[in-house]
N, CA, C and O of each residue as an XYZ file, in Angstrom:
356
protein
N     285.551    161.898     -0.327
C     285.041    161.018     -1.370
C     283.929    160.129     -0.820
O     283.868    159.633      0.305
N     283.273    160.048     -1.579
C     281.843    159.036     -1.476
C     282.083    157.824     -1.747
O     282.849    157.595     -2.683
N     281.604    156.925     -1.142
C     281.629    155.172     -1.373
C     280.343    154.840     -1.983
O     279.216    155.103     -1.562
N     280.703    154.202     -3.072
C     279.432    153.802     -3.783
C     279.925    152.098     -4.457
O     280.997    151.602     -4.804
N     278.752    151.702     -4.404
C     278.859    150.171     -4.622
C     278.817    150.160     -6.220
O     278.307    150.922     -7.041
N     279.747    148.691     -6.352
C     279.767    148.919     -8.406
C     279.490    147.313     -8.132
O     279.376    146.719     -7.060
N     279.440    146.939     -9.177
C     279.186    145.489     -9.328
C     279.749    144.572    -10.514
O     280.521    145.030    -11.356
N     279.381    143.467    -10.519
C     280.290    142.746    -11.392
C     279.372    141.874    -12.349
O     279.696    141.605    -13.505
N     278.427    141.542    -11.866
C     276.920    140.845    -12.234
C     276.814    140.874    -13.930
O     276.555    139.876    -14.603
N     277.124    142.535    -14.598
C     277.052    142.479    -16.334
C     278.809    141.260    -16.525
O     278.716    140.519    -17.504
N     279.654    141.158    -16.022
C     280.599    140.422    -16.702
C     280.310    139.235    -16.145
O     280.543    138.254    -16.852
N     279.803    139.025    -14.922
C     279.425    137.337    -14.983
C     278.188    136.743    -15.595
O     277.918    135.559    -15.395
N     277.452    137.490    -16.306
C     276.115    136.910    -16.961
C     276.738    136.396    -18.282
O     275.934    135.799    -18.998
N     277.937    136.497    -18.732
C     278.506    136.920    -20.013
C     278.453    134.749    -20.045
O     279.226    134.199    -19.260
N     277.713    133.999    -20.784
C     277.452    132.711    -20.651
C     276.524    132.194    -19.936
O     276.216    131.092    -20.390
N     276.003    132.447    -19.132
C     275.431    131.977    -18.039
C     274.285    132.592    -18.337
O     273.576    131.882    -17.624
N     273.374    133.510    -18.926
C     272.623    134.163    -19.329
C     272.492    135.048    -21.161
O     273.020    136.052    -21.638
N     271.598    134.103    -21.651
C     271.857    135.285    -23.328
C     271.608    136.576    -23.550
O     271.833    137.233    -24.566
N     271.029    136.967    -22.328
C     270.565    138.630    -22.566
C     270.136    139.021    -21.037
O     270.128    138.264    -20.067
N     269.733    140.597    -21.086
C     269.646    140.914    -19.895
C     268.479    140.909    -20.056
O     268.056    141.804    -19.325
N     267.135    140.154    -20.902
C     265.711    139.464    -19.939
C     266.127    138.369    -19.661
O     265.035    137.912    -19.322
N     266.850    137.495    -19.507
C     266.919    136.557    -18.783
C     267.644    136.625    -17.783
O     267.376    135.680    -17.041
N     268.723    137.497    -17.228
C     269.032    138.219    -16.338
C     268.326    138.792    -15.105
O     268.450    138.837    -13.881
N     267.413    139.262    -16.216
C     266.353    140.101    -15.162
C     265.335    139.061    -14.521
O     264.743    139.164    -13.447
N     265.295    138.261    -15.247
C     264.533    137.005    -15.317
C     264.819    136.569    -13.669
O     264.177    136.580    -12.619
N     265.493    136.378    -13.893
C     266.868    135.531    -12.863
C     266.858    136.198    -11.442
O     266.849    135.677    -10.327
N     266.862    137.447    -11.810
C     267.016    138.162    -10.700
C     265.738    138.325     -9.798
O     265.633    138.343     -8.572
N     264.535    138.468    -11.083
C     263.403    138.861    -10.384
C     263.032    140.671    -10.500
O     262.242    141.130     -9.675
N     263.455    141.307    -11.220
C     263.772    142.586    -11.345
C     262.705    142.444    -13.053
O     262.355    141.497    -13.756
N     262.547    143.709    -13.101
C     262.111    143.798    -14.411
C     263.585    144.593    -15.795
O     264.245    145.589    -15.497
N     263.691    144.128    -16.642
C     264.942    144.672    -17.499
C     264.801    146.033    -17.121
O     265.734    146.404    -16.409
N     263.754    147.096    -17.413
C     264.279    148.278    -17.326
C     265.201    148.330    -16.006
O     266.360    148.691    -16.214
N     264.900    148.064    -14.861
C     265.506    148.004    -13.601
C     267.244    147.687    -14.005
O     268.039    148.621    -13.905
N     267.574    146.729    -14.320
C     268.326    146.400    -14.300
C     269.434    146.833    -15.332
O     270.644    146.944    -15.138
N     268.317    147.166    -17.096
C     269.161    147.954    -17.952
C     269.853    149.267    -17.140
O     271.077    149.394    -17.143
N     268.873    150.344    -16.364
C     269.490    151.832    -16.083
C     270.391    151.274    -14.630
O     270.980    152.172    -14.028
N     270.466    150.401    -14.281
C     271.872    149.855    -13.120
C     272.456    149.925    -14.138
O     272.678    151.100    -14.432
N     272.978    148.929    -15.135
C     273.664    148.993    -15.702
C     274.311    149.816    -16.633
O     275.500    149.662    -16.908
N     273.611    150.670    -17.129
C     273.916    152.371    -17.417
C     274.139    153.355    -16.947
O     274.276    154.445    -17.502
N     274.232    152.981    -15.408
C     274.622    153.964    -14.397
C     273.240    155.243    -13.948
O     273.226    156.162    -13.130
N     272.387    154.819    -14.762
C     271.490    155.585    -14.849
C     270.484    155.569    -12.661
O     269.917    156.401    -11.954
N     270.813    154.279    -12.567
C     270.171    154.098    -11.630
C     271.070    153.326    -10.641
O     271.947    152.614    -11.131
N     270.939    153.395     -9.258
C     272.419    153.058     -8.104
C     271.580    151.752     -7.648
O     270.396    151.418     -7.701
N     273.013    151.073     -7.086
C     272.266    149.482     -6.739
C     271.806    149.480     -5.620
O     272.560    149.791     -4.698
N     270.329    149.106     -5.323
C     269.685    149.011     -4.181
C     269.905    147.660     -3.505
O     270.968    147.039     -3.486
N     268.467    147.208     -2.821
C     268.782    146.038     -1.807
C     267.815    145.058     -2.904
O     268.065    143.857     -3.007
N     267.047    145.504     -3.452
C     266.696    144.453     -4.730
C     267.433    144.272     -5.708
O     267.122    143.322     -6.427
N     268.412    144.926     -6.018
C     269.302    144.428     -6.974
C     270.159    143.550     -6.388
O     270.460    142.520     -6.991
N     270.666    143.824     -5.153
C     271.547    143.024     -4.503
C     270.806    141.575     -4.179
O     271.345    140.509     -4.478
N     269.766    141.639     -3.662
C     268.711    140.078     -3.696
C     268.626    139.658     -4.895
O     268.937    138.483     -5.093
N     268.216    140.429     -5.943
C     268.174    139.778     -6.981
C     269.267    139.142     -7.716
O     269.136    138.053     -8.275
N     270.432    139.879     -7.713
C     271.823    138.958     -7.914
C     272.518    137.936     -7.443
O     273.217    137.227     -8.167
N     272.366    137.750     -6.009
C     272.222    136.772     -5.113
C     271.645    135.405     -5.779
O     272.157    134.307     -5.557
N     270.707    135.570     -6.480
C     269.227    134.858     -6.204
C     270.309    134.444     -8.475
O     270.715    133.372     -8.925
N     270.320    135.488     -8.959
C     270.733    134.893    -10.223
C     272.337    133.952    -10.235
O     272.666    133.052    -11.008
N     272.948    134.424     -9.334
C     274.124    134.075     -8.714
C     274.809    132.827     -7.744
O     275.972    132.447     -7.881
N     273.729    132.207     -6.619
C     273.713    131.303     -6.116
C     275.438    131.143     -5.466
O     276.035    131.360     -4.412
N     275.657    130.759     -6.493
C     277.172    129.943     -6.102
C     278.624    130.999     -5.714
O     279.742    130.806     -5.237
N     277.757    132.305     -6.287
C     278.913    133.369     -5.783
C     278.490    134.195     -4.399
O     277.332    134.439     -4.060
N     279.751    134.584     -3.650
C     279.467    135.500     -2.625
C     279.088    136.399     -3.119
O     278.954    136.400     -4.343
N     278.645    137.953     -2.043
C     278.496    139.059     -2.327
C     280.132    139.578     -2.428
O     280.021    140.427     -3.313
N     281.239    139.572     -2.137
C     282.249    140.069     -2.498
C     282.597    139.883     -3.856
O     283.311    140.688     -4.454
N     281.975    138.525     -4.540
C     282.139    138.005     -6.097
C     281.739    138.938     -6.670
O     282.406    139.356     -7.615
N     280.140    139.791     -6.193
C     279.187    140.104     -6.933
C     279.111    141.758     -6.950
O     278.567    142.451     -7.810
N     279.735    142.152     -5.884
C     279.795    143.737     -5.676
C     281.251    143.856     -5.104
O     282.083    142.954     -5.004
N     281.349    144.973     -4.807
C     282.699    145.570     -4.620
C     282.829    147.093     -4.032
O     281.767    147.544     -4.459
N     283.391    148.081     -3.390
C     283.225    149.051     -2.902
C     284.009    149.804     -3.811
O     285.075    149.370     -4.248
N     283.447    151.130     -4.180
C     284.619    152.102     -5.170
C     284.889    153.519     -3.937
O     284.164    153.673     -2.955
N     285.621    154.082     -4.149
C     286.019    155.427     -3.299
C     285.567    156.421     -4.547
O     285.360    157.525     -4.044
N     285.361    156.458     -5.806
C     284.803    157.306     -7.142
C     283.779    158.119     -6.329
O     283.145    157.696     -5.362
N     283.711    159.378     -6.880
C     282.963    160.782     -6.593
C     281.806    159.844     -7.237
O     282.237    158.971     -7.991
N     280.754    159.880     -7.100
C     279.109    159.710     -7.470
C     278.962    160.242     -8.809
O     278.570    159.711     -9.848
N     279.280    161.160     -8.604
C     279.204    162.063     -9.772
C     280.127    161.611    -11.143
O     280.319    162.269    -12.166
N     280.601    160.322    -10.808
C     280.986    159.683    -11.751
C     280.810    158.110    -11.925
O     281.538    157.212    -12.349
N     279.882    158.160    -11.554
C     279.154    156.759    -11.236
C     278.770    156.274    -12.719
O     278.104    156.905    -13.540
N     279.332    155.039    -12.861
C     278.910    154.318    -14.360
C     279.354    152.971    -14.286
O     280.505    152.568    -14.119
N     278.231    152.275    -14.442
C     278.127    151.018    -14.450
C     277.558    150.297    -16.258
O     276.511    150.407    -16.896
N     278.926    149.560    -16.533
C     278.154    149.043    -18.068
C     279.948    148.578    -18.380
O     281.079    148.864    -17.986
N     279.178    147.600    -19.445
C     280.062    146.297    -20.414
C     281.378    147.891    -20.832
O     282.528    147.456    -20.775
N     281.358    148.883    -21.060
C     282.138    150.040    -21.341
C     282.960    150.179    -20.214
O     284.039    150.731    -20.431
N     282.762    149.872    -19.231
C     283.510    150.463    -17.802
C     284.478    149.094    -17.439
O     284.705    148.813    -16.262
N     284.921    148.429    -18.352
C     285.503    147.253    -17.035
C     287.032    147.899    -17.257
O     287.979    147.304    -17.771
N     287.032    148.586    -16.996
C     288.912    149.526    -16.280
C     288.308    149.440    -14.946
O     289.185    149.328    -14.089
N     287.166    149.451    -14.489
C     286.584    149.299    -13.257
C     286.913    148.438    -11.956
O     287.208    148.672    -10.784
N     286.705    147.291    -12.786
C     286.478    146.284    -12.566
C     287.630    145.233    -12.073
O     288.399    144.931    -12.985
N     287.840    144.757    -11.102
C     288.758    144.023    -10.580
C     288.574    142.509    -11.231
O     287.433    142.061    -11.347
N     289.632    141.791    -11.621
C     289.865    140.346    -12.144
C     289.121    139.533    -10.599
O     289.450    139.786     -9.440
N     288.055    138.521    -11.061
C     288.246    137.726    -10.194
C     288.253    136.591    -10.725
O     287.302    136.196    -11.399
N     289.761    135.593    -10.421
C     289.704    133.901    -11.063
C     290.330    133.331    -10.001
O     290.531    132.116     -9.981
C-alpha cells in the first residue's frame, strides 16, 4: 500500500473562511489549485502545505494533514469524504 497525504484544511475553513476564494486567498494558491486538491483531482504538494500553514497559523501540521495507508488509486479529497477524516477537538 501507498502512503498518501489527506488533509483536513476543507473542514477547518468551515467559519473561518466564506468560500474557497478566500481560502485560496489565504493560502496564496489560486482557487483552481486548491478546488482540484480538493476534488482529489490533484495530490497535495509543498505549496499547498505552505499555503495552509500560512491560512492556518495557529494549527500544527498534524492539525492540518494526516497520513492515509489508501491505494492512490483511491485518492479523494472533498466536504463528501469526511468517513476520512479523523475528529480533532
Amino acid at each position: 500500500m501507498d502512503m498518501i497525504i489527506r488533509t483536513r484544511v476543507f473542514e477547518l475553513c468551515d467559519g473561518r473562511y466564506r468560500n474557497l476564494s478566500e481560502l485560496a486567498h489565504a493560502m496564496g494558491l489560486s482557487v483552481s489549485q486548491v478546488y482540484r486538491v480538493r476534488e482529489g483531482k490533484r495530490s497535495i504538494n509543498q505549496k499547498f502545505i505552505i499555503g495552509a500553514k500560512k491560512a492556518f497559523p495557529d494549527y500544527g501540521l498534524d492539525d492540518l494533514f494526516y497520513l492515509d495507508n489508501d491505494r492512490l488509486s483511491d485518492f479523494a479529497v472533498g466536504t463528501s469524504g469526511t468517513r476520512n477524516y479523523r475528529s480533532i477537538n
